[in-house]
VOBA-1610 file (N, C-alpha, C; in pm, whole numbers, padded with zeros to 5 digits, always signed):
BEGIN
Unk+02347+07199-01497Unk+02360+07291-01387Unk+02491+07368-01394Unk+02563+07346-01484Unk+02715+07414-01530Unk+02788+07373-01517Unk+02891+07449-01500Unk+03070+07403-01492Unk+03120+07399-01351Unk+03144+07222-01319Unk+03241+07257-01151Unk+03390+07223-01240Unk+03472+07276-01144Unk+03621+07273-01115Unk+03634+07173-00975Unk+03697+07060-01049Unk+03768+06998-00915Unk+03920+07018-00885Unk+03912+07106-00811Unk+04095+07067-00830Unk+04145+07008-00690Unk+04310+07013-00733Unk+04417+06914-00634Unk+04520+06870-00674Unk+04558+06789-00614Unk+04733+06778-00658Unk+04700+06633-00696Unk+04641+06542-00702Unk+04602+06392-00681Unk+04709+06315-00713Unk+04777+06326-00620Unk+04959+06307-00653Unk+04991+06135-00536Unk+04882+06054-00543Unk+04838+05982-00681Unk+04668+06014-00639Unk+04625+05972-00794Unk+04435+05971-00790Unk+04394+05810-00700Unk+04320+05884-00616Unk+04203+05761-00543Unk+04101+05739-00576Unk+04052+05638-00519Unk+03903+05610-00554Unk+03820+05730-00457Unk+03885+05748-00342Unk+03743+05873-00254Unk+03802+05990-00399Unk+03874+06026-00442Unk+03867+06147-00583Unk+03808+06083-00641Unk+03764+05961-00737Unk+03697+05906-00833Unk+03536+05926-00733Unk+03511+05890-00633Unk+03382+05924-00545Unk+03323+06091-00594Unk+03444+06120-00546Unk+03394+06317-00563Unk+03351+06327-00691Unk+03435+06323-00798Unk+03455+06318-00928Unk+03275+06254-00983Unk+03261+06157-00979Unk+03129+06064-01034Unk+03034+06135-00997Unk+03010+06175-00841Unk+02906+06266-00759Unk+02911+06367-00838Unk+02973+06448-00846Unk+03018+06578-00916Unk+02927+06598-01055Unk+02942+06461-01119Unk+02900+06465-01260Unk+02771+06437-01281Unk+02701+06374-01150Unk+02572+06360-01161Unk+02534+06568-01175Unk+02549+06571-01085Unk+02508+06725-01033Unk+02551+06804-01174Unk+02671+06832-01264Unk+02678+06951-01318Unk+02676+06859-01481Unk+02674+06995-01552Unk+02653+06956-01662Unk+02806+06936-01715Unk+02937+06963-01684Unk+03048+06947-01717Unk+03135+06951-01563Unk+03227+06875-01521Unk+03301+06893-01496Unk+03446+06856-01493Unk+03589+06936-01420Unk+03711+06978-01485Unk+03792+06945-01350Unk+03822+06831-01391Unk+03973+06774-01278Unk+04070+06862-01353Unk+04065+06949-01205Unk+04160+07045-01283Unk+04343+07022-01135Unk+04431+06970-01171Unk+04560+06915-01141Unk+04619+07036-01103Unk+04653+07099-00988Unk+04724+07206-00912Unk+04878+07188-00954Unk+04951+07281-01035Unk+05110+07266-01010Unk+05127+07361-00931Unk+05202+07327-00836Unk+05260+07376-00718Unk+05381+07367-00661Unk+05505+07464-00703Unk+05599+07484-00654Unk+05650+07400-00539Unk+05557+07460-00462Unk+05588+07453-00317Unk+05599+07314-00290Unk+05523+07219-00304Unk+05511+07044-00320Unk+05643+06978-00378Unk+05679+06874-00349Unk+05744+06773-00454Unk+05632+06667-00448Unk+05589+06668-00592Unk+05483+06566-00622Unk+05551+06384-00654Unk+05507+06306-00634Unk+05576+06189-00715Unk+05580+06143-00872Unk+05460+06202-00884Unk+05418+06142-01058Unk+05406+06283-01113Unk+05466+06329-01216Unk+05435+06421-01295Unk+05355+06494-01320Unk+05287+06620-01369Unk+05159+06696-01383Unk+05128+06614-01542Unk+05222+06553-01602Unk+05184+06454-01713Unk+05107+06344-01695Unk+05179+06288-01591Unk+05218+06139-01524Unk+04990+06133-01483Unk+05000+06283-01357Unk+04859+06275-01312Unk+04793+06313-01381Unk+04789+06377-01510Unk+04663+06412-01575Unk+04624+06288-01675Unk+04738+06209-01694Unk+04718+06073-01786Unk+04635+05994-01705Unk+04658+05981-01578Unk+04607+05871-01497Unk+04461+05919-01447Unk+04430+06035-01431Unk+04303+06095-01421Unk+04222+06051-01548Unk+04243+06071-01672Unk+04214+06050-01783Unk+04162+05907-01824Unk+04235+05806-01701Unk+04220+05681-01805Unk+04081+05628-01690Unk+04166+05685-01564Unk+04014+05651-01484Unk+03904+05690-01462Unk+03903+05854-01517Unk+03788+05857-01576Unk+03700+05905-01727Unk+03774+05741-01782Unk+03733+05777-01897Unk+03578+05731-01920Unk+03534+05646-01868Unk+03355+05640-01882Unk+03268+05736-01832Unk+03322+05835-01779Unk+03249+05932-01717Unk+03242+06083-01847Unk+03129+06036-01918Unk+03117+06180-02035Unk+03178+06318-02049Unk+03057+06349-01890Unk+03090+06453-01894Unk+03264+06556-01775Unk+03343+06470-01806Unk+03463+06517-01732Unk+03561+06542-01832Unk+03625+06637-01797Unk+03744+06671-01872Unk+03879+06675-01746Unk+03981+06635-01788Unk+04053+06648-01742Unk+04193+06779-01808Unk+04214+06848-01707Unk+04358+06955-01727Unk+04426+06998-01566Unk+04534+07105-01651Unk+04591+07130-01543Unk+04613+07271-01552Unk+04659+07317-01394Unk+04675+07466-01411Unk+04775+07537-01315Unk+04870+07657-01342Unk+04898+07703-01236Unk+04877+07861-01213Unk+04914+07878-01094Unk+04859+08052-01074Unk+04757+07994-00976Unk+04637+08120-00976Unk+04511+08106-00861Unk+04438+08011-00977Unk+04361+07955-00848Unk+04260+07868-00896Unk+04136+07946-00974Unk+04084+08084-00930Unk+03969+08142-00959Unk+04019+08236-01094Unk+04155+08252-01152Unk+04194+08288-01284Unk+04110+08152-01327Unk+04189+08024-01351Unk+04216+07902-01386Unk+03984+07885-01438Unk+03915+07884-01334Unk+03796+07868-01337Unk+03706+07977-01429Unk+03749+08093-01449Unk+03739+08203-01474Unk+03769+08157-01654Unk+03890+08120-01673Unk+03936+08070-01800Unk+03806+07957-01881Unk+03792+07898-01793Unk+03685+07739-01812Unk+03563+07796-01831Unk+03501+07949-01780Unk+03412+07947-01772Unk+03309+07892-01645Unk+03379+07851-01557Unk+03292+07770-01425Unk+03221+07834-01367Unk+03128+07802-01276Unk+03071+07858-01203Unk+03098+07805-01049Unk+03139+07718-01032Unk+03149+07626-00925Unk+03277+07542-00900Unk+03349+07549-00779Unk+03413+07467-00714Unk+03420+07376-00659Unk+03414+07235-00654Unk+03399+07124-00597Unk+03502+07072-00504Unk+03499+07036-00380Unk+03557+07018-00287Unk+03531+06926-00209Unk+03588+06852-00161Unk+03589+06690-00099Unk+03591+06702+00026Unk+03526+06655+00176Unk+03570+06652+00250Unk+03532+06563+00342Unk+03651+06505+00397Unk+03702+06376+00483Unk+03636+06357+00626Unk+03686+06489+00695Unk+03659+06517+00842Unk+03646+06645+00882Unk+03604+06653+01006Unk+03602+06823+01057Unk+03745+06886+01041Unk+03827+06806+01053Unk+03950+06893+01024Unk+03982+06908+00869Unk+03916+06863+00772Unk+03922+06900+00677Unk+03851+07059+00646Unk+03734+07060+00729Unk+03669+07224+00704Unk+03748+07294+00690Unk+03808+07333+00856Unk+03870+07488+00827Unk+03972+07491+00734Unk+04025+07437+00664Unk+04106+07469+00573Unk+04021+07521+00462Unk+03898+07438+00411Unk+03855+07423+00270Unk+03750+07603+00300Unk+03722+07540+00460Unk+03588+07685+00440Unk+03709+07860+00389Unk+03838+07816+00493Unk+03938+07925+00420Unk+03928+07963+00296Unk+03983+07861+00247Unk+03999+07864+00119Unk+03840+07914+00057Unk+03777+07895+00059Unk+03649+07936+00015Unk+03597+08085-00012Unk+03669+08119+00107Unk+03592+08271+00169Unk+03701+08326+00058Unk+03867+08302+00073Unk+03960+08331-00005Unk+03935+08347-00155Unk+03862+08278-00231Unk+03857+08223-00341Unk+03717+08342-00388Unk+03631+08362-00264Unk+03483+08428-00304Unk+03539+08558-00302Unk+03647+08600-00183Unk+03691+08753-00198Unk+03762+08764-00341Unk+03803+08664-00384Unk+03905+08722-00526Unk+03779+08758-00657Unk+03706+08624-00647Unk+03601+08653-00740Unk+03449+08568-00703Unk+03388+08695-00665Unk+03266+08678-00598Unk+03151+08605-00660Unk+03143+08557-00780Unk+03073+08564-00877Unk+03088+08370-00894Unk+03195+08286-00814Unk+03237+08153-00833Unk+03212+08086-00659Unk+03104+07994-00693Unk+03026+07917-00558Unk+03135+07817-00532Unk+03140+07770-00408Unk+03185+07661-00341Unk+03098+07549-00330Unk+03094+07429-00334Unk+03024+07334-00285Unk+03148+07216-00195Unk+03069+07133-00102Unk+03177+07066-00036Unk+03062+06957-00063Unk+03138+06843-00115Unk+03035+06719-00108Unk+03164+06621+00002Unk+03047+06568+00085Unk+03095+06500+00205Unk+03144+06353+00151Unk+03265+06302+00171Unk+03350+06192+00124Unk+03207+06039+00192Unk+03236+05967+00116Unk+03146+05807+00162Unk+03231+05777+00291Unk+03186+05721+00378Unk+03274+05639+00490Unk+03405+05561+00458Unk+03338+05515+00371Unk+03461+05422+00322Unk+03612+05499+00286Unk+03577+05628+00244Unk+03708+05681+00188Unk+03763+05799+00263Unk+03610+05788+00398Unk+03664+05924+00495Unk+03820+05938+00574Unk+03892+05825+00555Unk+04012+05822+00621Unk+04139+05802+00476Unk+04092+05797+00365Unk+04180+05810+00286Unk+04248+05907+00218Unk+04386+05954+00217Unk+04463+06032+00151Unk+04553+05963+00043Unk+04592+06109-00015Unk+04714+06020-00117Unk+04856+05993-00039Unk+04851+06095+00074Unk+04977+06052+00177Unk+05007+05939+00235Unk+04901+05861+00279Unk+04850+05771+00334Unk+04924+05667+00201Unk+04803+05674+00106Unk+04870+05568-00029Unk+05005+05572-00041Unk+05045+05665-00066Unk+05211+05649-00109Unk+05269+05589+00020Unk+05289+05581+00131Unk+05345+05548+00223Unk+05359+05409+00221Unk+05195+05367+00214Unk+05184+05250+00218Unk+05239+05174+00119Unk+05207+05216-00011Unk+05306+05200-00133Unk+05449+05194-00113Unk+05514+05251-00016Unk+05630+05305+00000Unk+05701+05215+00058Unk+05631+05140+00113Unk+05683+05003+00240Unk+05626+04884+00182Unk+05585+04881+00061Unk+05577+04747+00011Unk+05419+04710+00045Unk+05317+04810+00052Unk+05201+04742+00115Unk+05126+04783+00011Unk+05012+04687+00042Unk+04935+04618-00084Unk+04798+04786-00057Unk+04801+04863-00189Unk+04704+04978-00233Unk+04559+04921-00290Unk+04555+04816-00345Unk+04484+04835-00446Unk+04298+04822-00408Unk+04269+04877-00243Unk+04174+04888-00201Unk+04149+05022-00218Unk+04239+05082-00243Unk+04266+05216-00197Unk+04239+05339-00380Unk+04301+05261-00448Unk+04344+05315-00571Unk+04325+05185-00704Unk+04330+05205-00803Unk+04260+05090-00920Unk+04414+05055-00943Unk+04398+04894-01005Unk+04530+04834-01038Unk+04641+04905-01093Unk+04562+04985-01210Unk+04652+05044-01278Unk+04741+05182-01202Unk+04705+05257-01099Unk+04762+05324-01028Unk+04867+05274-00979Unk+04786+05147-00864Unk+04908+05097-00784Unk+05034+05070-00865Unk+04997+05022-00980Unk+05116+04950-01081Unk+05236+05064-01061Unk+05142+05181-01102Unk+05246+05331-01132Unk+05285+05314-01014Unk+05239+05330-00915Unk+05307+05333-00765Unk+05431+05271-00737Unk+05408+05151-00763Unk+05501+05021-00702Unk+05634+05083-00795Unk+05621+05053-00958Unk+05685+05121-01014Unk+05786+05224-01020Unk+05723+05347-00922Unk+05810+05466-00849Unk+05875+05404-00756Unk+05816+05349-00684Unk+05928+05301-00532Unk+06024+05179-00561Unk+06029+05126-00715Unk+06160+05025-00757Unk+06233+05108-00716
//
């Protein structure tokens, strides 16, 4: 069914992103965790750091590629060849941002669909803000994110 683009900062990767991500791959014939650098942010782990860790978690998943990009997202998709945007969402207050962004993304280049696949319950209250915090105070992630994340986590906050 083609090329989605997932992007984000996954500054760190979760399991509700590994949710999107798996869903994602049923549906298209390729898709591209594609890692937002963004100025504007101070990230914790590297655009190295997150595209390694994207990589290792989803490495049983065929058809995913993992990269990164900066500038607009719809150059970036445009580059890949995509047809489609994949987008995660938590709660109603997650819409108006994403439907923004959407309309934003269709005025630049009309020709690249949105899809929003709705997060599982389980991960509807999870962020990476959330993780790091909790990470941040010594509290136990690894419901949240796979061992090997938390490791990186704990790691940063020595």
């Amino acid at each position: 069914m083609g090329i989605a683009v997932y992007p984000g900062s996954f500054d760190p990767f979760t399991y509700g992103h590994l949710d999107i991500i798996s869903r994602a791959a049923v549906i298209f014939d390729k898709v591209i965790v594609a890692v937002s650098v963004n100025s504007g942010k101070s990230p914790l782990f590297t655009i190295e750091e997150r595209v390694a860790m994207i990589g290792r978690e989803c490495e049983n998943i065929e058809n995913v590629e993992v990269g990164f990009f900066r500038g607009l997202l719809v150059d970036y998709a445009r580059e890949k060849e995509a047809d489609v945007i994949v987008r995660g969402l938590r709660a109603v207050s997650d819409f108006e941002y994403e439907f923004q962004m959407a309309l934003t993304n269709r005025n630049l280049n009309p020709d690249l669909e949105t899809i929003f696949l709705v997060a599982q319950p389980m991960y509807s209250f999870l962020s990476s803000s959330v993780v790091k915090e909790i990470a941040s105070l010594g509290g136990d992630v690894v419901g949240f994110v796979s061992k090997g994340v938390a490791e990186q986590l704990y790691a940063k906050y020595k």
